[in-house]
N, CA, C and O atoms as a Maestro MAE file, in Angstrom:
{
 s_m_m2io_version
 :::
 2.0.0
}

f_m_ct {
 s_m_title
 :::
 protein
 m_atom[332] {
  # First column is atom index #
  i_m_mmod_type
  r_m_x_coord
  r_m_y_coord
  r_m_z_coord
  i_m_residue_number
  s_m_chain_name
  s_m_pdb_residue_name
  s_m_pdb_atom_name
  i_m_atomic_number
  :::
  1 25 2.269 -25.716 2.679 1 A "UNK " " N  " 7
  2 3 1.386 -24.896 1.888 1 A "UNK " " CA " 6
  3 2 2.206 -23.731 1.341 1 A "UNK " " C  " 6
  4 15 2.895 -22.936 1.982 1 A "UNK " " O  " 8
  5 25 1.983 -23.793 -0.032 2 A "UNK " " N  " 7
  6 3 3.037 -22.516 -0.584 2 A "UNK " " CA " 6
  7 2 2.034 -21.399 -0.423 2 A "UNK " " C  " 6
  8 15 0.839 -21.619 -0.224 2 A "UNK " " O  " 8
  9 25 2.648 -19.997 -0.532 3 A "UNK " " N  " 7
  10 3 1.798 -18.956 -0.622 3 A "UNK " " CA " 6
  11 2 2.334 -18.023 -1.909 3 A "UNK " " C  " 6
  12 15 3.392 -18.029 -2.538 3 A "UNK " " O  " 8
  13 25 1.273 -17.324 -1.996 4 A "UNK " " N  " 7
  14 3 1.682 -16.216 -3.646 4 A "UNK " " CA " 6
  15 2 2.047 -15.357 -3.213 4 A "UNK " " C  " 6
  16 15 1.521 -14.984 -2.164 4 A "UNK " " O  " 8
  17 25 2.961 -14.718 -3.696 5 A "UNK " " N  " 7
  18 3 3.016 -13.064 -3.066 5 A "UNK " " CA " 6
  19 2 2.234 -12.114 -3.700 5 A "UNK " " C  " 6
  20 15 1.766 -12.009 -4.834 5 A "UNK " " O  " 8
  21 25 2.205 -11.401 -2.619 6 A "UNK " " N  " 7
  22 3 1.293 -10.185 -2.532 6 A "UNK " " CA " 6
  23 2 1.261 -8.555 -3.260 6 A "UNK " " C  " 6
  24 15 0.514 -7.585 -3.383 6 A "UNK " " O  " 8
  25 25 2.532 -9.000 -3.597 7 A "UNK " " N  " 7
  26 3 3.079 -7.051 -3.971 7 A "UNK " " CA " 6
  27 2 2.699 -6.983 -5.680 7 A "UNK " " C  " 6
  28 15 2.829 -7.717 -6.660 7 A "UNK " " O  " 8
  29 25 2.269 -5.919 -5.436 8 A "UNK " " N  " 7
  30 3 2.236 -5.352 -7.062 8 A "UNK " " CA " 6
  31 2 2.636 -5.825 -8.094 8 A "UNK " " C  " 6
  32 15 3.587 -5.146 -8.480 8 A "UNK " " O  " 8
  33 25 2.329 -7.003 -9.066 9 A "UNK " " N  " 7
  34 3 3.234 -6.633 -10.308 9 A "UNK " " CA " 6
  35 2 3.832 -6.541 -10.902 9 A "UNK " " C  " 6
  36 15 4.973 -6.953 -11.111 9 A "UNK " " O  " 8
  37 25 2.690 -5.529 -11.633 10 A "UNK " " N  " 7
  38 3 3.397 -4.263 -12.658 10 A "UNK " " CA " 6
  39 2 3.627 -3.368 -12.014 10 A "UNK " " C  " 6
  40 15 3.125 -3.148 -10.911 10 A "UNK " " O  " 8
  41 25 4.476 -2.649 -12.620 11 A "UNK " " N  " 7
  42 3 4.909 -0.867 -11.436 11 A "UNK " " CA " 6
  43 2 3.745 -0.234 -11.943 11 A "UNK " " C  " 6
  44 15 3.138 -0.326 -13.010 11 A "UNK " " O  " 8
  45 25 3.587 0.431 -10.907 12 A "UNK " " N  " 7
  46 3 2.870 1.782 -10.815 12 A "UNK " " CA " 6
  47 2 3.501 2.813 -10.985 12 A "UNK " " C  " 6
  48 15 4.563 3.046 -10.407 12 A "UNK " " O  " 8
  49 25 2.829 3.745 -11.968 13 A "UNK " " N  " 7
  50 3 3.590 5.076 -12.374 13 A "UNK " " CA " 6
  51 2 2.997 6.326 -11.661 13 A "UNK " " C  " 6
  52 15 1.981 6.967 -11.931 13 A "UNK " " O  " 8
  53 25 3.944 6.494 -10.644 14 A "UNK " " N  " 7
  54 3 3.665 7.475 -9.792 14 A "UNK " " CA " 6
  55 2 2.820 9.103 -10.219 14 A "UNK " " C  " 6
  56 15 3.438 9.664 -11.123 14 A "UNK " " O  " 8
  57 25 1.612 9.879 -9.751 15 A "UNK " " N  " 7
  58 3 1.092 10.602 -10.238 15 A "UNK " " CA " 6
  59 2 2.091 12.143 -10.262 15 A "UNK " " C  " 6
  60 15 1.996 13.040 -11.100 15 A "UNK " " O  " 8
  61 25 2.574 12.118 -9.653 16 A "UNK " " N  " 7
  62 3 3.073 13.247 -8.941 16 A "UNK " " CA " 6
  63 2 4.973 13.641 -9.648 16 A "UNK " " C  " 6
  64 15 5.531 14.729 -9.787 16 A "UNK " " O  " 8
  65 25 5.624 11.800 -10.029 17 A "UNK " " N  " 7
  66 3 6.867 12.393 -10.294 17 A "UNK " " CA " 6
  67 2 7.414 11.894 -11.302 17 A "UNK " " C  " 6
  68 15 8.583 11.997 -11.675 17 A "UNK " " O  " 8
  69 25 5.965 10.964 -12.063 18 A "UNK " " N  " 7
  70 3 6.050 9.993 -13.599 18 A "UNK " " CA " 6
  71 2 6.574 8.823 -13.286 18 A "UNK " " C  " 6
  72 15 6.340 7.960 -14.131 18 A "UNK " " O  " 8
  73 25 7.267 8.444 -12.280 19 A "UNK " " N  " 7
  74 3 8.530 7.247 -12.192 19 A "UNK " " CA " 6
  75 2 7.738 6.380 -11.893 19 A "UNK " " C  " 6
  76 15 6.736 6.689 -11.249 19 A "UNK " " O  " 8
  77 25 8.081 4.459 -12.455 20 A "UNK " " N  " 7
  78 3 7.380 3.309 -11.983 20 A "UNK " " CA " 6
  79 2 8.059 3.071 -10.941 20 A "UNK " " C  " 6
  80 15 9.288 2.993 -10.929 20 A "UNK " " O  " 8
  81 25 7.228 2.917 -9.846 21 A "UNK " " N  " 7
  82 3 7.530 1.875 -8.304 21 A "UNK " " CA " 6
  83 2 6.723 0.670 -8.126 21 A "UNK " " C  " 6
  84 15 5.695 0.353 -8.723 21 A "UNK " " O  " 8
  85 25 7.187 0.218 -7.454 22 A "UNK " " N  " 7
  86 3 6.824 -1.122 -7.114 22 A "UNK " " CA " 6
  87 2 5.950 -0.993 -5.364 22 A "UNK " " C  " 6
  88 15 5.503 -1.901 -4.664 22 A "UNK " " O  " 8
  89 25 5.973 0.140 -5.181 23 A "UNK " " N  " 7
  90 3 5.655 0.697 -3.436 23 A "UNK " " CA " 6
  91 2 3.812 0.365 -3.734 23 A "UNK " " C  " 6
  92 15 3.146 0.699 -4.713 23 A "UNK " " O  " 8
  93 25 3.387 -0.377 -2.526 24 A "UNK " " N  " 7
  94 3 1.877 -0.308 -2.510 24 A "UNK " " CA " 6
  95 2 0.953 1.005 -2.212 24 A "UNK " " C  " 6
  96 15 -0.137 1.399 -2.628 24 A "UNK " " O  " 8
  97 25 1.780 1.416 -1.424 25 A "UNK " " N  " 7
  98 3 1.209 2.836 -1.131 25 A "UNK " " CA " 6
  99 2 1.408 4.233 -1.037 25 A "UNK " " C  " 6
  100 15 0.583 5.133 -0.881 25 A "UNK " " O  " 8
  101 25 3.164 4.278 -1.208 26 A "UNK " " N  " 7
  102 3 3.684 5.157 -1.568 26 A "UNK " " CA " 6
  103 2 4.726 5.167 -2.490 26 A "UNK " " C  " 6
  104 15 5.531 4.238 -2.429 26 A "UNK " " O  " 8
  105 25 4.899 6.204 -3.501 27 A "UNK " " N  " 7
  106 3 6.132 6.053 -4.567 27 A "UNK " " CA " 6
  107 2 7.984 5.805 -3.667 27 A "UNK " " C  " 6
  108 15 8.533 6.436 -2.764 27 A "UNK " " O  " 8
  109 25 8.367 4.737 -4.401 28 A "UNK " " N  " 7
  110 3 9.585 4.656 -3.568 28 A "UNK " " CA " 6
  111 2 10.428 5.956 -4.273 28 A "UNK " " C  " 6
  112 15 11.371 6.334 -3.579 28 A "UNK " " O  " 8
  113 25 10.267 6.554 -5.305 29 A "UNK " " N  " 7
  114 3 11.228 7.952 -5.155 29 A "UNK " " CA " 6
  115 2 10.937 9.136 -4.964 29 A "UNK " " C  " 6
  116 15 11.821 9.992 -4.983 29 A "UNK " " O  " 8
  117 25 9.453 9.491 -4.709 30 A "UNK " " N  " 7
  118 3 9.415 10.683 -4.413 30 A "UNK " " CA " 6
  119 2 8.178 10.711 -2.604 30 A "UNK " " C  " 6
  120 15 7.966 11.663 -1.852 30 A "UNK " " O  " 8
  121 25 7.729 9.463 -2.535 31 A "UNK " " N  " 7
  122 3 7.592 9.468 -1.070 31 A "UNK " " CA " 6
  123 2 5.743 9.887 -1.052 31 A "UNK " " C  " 6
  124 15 5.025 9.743 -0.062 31 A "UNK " " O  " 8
  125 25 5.342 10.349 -2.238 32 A "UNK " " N  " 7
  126 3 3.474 10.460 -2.734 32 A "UNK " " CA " 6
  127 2 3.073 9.603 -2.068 32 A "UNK " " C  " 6
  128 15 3.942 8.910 -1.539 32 A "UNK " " O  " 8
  129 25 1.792 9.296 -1.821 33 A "UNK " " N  " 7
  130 3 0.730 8.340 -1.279 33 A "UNK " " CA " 6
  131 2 0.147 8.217 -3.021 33 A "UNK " " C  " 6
  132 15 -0.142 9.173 -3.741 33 A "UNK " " O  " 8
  133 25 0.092 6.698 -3.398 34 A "UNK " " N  " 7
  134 3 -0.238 6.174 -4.768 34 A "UNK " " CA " 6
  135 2 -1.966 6.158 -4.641 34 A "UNK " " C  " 6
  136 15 -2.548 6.025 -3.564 34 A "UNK " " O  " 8
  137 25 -2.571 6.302 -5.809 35 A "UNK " " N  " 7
  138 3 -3.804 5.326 -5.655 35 A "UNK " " CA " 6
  139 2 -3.706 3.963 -5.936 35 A "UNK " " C  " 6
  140 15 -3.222 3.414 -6.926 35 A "UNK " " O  " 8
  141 25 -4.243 3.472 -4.912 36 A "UNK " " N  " 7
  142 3 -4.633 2.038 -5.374 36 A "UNK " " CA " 6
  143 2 -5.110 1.709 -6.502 36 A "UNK " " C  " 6
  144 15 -6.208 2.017 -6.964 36 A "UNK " " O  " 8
  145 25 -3.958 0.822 -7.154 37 A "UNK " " N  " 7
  146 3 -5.148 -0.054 -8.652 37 A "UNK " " CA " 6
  147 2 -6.107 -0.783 -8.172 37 A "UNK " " C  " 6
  148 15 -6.300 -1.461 -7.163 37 A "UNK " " O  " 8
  149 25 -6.886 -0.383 -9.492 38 A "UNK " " N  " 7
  150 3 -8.191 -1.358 -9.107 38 A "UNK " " CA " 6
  151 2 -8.177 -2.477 -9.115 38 A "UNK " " C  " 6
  152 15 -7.098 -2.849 -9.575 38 A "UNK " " O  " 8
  153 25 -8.947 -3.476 -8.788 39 A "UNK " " N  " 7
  154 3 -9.147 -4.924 -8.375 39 A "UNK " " CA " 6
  155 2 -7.763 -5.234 -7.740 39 A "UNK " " C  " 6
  156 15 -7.125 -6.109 -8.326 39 A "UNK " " O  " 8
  157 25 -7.065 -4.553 -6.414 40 A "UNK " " N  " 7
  158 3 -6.221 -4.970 -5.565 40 A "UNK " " CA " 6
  159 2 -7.167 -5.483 -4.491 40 A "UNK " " C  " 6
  160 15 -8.289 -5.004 -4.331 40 A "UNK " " O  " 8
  161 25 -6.615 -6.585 -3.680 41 A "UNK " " N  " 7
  162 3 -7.072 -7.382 -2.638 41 A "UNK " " CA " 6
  163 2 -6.716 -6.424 -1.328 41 A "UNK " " C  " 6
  164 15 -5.886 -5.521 -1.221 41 A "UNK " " O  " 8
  165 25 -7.607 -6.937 -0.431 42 A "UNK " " N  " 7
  166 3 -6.708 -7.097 0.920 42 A "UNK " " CA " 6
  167 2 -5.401 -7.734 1.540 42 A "UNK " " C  " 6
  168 15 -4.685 -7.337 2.460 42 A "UNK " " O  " 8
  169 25 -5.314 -9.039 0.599 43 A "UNK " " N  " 7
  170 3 -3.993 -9.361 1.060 43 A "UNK " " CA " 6
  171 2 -2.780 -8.295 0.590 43 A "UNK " " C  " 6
  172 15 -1.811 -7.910 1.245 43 A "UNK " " O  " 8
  173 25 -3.055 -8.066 -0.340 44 A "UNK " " N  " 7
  174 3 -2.362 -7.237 -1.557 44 A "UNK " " CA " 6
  175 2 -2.100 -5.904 -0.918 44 A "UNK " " C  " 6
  176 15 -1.053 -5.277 -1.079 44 A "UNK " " O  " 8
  177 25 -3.284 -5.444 -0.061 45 A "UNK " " N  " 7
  178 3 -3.541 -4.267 0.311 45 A "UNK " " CA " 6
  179 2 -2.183 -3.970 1.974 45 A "UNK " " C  " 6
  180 15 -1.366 -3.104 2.284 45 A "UNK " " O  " 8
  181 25 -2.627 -5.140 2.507 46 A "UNK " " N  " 7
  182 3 -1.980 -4.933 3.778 46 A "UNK " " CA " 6
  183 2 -0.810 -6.110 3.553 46 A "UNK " " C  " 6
  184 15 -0.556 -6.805 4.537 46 A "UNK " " O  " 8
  185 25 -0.220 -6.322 2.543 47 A "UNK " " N  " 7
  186 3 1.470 -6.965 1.860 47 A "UNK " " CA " 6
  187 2 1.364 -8.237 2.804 47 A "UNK " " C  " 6
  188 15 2.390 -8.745 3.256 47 A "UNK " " O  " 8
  189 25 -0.065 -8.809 3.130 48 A "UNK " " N  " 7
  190 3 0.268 -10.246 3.663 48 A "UNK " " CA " 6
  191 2 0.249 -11.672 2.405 48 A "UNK " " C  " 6
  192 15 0.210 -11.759 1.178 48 A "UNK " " O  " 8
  193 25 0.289 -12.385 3.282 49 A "UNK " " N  " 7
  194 3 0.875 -13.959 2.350 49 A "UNK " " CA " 6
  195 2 -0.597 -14.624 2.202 49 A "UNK " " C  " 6
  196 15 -1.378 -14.594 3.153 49 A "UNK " " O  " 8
  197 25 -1.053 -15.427 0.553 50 A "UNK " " N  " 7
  198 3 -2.319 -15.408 0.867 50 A "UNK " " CA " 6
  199 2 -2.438 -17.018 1.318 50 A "UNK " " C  " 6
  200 15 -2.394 -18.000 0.577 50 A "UNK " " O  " 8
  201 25 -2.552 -16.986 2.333 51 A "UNK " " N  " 7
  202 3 -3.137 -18.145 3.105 51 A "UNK " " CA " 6
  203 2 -4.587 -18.262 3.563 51 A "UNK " " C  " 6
  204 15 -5.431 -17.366 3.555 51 A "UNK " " O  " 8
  205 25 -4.719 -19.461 3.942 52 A "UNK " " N  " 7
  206 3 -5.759 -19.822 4.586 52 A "UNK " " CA " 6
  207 2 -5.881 -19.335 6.174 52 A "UNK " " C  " 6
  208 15 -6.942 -18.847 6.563 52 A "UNK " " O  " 8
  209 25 -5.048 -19.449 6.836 53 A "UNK " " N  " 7
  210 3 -4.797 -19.059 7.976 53 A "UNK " " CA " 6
  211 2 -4.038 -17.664 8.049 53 A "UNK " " C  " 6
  212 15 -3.034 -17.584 7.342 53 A "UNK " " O  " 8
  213 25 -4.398 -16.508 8.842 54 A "UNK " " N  " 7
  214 3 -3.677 -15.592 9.065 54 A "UNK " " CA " 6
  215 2 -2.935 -15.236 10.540 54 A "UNK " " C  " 6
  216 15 -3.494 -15.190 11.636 54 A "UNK " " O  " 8
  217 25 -2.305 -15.131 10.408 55 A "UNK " " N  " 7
  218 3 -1.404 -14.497 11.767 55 A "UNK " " CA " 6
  219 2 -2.046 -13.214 11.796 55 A "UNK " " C  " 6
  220 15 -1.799 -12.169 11.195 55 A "UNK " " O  " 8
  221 25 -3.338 -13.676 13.021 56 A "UNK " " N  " 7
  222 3 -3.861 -12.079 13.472 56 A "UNK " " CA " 6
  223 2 -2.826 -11.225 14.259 56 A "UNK " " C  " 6
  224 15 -3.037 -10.012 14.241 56 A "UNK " " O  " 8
  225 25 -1.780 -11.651 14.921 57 A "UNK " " N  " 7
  226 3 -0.510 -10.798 15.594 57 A "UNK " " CA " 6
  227 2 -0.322 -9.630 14.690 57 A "UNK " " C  " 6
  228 15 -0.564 -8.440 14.893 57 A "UNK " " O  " 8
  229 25 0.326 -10.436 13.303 58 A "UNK " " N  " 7
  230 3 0.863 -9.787 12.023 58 A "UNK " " CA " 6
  231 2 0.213 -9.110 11.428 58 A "UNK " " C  " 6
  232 15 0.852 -8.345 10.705 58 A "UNK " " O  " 8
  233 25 -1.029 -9.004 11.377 59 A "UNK " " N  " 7
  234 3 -2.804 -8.141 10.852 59 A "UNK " " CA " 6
  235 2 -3.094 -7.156 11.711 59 A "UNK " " C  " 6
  236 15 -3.529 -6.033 11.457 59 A "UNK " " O  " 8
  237 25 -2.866 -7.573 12.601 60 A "UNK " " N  " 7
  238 3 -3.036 -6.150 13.110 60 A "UNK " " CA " 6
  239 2 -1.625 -5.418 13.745 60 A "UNK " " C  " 6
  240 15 -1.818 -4.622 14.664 60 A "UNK " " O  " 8
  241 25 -0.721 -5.566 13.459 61 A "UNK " " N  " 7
  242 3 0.644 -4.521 13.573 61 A "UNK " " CA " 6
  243 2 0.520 -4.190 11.715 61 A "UNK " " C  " 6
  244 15 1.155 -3.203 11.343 61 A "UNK " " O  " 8
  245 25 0.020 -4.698 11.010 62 A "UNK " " N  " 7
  246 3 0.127 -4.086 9.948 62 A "UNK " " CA " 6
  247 2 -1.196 -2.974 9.407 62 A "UNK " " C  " 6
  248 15 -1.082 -2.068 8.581 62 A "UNK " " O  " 8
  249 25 -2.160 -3.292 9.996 63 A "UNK " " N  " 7
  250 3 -3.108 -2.655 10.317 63 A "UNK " " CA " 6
  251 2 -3.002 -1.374 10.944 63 A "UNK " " C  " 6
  252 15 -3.516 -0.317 10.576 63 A "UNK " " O  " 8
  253 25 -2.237 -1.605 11.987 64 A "UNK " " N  " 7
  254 3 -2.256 -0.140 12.900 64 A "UNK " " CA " 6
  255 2 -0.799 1.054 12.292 64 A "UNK " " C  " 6
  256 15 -0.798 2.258 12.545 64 A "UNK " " O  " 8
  257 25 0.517 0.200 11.337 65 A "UNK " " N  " 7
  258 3 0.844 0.870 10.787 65 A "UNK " " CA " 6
  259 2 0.619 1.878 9.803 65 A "UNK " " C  " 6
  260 15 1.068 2.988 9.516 65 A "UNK " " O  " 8
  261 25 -0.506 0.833 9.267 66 A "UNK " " N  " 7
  262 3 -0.963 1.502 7.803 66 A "UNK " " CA " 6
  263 2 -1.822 2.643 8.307 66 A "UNK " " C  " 6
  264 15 -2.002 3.714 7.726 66 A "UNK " " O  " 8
  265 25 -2.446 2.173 9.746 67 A "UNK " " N  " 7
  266 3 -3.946 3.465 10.106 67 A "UNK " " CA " 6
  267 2 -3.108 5.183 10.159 67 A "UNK " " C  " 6
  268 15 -3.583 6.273 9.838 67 A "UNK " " O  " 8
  269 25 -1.743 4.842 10.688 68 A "UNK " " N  " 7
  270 3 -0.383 5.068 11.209 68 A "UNK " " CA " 6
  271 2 -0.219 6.147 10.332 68 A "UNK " " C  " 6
  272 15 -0.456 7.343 10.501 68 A "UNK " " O  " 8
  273 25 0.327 5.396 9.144 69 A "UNK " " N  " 7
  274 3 0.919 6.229 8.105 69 A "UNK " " CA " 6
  275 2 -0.122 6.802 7.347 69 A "UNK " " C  " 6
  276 15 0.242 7.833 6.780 69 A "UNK " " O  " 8
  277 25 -1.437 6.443 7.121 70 A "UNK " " N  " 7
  278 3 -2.504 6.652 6.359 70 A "UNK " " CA " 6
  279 2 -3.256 8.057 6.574 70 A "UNK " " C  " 6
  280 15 -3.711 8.767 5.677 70 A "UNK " " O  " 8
  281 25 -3.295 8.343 8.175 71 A "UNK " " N  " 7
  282 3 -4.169 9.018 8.555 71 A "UNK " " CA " 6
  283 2 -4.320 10.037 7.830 71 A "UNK " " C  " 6
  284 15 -3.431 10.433 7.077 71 A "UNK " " O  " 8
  285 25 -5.766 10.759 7.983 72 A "UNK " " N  " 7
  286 3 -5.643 12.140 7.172 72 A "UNK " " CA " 6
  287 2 -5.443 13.146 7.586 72 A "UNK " " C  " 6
  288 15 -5.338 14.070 6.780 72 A "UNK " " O  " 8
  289 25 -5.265 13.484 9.386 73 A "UNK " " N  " 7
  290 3 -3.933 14.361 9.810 73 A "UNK " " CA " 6
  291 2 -2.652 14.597 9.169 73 A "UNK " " C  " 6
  292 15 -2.071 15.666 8.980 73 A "UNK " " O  " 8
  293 25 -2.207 13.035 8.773 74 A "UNK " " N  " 7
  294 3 -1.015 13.210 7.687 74 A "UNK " " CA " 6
  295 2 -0.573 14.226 6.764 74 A "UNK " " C  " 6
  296 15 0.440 14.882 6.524 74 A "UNK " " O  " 8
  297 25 -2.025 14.050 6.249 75 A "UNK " " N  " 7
  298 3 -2.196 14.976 4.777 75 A "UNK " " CA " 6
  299 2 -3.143 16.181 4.787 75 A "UNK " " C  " 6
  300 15 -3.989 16.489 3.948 75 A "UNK " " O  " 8
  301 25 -2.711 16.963 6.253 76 A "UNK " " N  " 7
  302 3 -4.012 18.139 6.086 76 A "UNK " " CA " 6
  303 2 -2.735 19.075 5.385 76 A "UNK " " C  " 6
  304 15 -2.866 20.114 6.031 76 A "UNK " " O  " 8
  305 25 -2.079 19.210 4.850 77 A "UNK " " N  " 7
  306 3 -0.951 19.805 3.661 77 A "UNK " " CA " 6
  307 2 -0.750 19.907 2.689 77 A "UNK " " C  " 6
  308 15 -0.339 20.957 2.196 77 A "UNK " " O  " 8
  309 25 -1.017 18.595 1.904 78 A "UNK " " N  " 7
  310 3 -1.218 17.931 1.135 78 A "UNK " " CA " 6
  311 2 -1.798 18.645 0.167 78 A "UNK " " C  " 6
  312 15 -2.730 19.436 0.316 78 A "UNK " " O  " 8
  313 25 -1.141 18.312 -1.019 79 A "UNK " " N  " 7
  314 3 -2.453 18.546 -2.914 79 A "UNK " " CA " 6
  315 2 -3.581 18.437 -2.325 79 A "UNK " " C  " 6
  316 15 -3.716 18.446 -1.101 79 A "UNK " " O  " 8
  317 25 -4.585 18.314 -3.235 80 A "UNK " " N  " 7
  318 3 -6.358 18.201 -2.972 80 A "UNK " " CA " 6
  319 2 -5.822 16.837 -4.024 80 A "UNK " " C  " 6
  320 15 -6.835 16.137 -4.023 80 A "UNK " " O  " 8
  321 25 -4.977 16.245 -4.738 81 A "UNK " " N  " 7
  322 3 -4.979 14.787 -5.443 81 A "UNK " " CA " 6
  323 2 -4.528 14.096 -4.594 81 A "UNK " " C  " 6
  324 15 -4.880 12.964 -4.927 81 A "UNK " " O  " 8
  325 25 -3.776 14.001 -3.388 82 A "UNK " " N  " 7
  326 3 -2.916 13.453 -2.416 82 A "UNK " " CA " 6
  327 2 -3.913 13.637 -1.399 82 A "UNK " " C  " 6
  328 15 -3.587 12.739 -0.623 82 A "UNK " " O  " 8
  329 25 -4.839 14.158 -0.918 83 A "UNK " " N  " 7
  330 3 -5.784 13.869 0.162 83 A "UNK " " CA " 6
  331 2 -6.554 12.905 -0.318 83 A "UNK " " C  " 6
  332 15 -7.462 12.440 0.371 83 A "UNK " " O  " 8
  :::
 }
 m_bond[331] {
  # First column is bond index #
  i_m_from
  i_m_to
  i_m_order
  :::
  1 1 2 1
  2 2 3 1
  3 3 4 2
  4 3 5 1
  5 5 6 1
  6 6 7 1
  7 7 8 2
  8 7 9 1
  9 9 10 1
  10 10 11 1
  11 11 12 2
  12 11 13 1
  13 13 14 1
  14 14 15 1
  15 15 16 2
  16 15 17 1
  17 17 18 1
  18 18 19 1
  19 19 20 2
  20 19 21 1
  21 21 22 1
  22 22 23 1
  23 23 24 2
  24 23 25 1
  25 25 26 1
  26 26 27 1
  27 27 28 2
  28 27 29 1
  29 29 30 1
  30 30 31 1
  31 31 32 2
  32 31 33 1
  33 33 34 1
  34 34 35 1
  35 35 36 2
  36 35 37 1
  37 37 38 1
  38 38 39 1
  39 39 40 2
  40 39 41 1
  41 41 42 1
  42 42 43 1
  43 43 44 2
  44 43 45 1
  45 45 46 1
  46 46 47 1
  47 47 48 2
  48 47 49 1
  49 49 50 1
  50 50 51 1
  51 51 52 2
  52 51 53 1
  53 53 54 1
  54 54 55 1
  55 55 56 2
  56 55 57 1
  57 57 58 1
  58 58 59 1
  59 59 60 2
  60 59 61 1
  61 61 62 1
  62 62 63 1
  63 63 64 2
  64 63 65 1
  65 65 66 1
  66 66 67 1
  67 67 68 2
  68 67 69 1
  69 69 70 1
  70 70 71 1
  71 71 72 2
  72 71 73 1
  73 73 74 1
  74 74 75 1
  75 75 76 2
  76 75 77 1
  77 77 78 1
  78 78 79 1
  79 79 80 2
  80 79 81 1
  81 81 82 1
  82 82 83 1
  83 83 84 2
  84 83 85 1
  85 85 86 1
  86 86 87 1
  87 87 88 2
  88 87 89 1
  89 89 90 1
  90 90 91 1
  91 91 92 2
  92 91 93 1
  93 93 94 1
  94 94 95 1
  95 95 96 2
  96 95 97 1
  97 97 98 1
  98 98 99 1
  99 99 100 2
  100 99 101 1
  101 101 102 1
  102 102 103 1
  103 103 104 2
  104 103 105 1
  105 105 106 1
  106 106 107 1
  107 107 108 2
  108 107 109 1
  109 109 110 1
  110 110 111 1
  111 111 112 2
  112 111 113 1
  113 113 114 1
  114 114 115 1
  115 115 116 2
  116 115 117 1
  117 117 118 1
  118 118 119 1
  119 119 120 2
  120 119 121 1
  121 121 122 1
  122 122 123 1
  123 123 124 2
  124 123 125 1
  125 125 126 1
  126 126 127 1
  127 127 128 2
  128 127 129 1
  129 129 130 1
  130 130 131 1
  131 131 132 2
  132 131 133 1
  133 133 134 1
  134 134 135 1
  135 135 136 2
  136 135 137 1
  137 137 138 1
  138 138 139 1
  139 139 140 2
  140 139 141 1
  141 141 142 1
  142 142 143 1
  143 143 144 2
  144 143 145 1
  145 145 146 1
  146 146 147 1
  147 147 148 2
  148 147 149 1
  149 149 150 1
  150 150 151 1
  151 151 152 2
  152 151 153 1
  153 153 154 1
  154 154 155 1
  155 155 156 2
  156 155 157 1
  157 157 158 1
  158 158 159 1
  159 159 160 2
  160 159 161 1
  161 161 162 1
  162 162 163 1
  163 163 164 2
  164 163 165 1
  165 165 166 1
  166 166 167 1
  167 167 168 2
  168 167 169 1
  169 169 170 1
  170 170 171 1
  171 171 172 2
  172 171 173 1
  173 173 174 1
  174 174 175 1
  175 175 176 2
  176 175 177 1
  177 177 178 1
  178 178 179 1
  179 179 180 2
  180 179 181 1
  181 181 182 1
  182 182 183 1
  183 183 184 2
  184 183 185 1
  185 185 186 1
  186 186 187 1
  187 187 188 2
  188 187 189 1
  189 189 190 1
  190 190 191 1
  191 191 192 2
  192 191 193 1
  193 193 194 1
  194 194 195 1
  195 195 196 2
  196 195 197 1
  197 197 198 1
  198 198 199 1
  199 199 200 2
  200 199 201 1
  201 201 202 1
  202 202 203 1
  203 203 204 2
  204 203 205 1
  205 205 206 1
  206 206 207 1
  207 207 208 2
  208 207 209 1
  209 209 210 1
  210 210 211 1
  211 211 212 2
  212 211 213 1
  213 213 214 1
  214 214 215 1
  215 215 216 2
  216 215 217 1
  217 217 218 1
  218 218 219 1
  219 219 220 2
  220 219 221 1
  221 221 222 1
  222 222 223 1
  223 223 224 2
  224 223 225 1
  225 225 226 1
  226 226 227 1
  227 227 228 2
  228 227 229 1
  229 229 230 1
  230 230 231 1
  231 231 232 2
  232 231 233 1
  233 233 234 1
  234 234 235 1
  235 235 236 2
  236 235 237 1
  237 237 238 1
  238 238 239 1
  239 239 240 2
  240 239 241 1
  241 241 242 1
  242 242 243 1
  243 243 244 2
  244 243 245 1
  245 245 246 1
  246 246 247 1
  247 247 248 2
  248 247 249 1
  249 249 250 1
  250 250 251 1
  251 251 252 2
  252 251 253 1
  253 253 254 1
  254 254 255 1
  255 255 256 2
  256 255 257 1
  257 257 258 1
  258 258 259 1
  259 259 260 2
  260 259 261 1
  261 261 262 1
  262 262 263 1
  263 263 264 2
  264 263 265 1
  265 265 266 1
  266 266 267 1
  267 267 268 2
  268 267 269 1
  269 269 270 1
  270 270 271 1
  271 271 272 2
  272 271 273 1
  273 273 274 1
  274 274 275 1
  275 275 276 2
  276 275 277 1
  277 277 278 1
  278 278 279 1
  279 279 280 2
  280 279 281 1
  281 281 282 1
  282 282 283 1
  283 283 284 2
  284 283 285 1
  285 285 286 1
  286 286 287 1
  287 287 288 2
  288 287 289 1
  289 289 290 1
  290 290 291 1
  291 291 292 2
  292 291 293 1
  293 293 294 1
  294 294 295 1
  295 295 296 2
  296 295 297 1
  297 297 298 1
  298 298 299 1
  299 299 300 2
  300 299 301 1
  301 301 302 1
  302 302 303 1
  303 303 304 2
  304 303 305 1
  305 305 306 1
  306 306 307 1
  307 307 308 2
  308 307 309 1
  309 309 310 1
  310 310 311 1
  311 311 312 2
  312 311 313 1
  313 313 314 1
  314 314 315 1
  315 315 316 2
  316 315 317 1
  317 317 318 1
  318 318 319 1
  319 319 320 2
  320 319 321 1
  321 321 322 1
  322 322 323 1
  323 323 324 2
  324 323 325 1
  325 325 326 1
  326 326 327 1
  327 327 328 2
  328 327 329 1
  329 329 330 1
  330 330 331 1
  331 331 332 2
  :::
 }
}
């Protein structure tokens, strides 16, 4: 069974430093938290392979990274566009 990949695209043009990345959730040159484009998936969302079957192992270590890096402790610093 082949699978599609998951990642972005088109680049996303970062809000914060103009530059296109290819990063789902953060700009790879200046390190921002991106908004999500619209009509992105879950697979898309958490960079898995879209299958029929998922490796719940792999779903949830990617899950708890993202809760990880996501949190909004993260960003009590943060712009009011970056929260």
């Amino acid at each position: 069974m082949s699978t599609v990949p998951t990642s972005v695209q088109a680049p996303l043009v970062c809000w914060n430093c103009h530059e296109r990345t290819l990063g789902t959730h953060f700009c790879s040159s200046c390190g921002k938290l991106l908004q999500l484009p619209p009509g992105i998936d879950y697979f898309a969302s958490f960079e898995m392979p879209r299958n029929l079957w998922i490796e719940m192992g792999a779903l949830e270590q990617k899950f708890l990274q993202l809760s990880w890096k996501l949190h909004p402790d993260n960003f009590v610093n943060a712009s009011e566009q970056e929260r």
